[in-house]
Backbone as numpy.savetxt, mean C-alpha at the origin, in Angstrom:
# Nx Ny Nz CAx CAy CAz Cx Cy Cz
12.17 10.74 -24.73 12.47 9.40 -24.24 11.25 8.50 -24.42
11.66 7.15 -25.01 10.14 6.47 -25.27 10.20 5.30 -24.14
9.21 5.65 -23.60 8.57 4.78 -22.62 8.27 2.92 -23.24
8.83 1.91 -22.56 8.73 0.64 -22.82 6.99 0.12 -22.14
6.74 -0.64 -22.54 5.31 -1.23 -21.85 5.82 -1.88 -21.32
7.13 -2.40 -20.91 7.58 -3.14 -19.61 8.05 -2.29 -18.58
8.26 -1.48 -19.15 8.96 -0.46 -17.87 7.34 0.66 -17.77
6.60 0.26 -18.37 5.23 0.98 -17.57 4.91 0.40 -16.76
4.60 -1.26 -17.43 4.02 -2.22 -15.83 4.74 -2.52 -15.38
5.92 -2.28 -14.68 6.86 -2.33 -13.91 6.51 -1.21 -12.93
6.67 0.24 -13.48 6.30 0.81 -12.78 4.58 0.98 -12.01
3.72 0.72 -12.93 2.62 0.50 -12.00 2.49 -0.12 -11.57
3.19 -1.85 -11.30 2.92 -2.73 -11.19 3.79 -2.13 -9.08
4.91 -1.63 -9.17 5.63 -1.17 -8.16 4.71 0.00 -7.57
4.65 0.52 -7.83 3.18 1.56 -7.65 2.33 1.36 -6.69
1.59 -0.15 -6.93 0.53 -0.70 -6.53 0.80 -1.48 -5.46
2.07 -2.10 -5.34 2.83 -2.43 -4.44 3.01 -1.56 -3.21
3.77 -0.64 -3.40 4.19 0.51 -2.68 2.50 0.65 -1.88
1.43 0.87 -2.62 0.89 1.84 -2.64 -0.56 0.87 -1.35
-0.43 -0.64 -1.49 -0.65 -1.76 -0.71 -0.13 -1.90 0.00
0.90 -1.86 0.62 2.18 -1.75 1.64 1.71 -0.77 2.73
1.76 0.36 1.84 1.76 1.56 2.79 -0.06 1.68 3.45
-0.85 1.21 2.83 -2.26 1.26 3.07 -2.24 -0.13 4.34
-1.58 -1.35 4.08 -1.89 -2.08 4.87 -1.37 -1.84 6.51
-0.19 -1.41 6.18 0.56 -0.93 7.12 -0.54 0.09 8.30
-0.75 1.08 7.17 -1.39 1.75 8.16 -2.30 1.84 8.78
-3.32 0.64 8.45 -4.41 0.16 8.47 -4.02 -0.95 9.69
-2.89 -1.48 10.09 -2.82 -2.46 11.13 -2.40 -1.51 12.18
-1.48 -0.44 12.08 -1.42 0.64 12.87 -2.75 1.46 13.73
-3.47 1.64 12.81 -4.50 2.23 13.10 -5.70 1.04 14.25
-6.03 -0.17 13.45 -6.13 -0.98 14.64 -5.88 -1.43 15.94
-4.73 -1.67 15.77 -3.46 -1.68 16.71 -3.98 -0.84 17.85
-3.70 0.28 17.40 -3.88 1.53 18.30 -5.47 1.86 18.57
-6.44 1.12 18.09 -7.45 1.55 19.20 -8.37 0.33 19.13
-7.69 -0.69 19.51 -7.60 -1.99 20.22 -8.41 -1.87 21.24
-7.64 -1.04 22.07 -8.52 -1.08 23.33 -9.49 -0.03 23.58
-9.60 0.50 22.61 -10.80 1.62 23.34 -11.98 1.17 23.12
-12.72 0.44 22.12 -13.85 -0.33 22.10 -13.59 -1.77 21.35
-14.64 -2.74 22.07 -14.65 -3.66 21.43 -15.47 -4.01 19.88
-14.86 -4.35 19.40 -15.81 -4.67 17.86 -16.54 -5.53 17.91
């Protein structure tokens, strides 16, 4: 099967997405949750 260079950066382009999403997410989670134990 031959791979398109649109359907590569599509997929990395979704990738990077996904892959920002899930990092930011967990990164406000993680804040979130220790909010209160010290101040910054």
């Amino acid at each position: 099967m031959y791979w398109d260079d649109a359907v590569i950066f599509g997929l990395v382009t979704v990738g990077l997405m996904v892959a920002f999403l899930v990092g930011w997410v967990g990164f406000i989670i993680h804040d979130h949750r220790h909010k209160g134990d010290k101040k910054s």
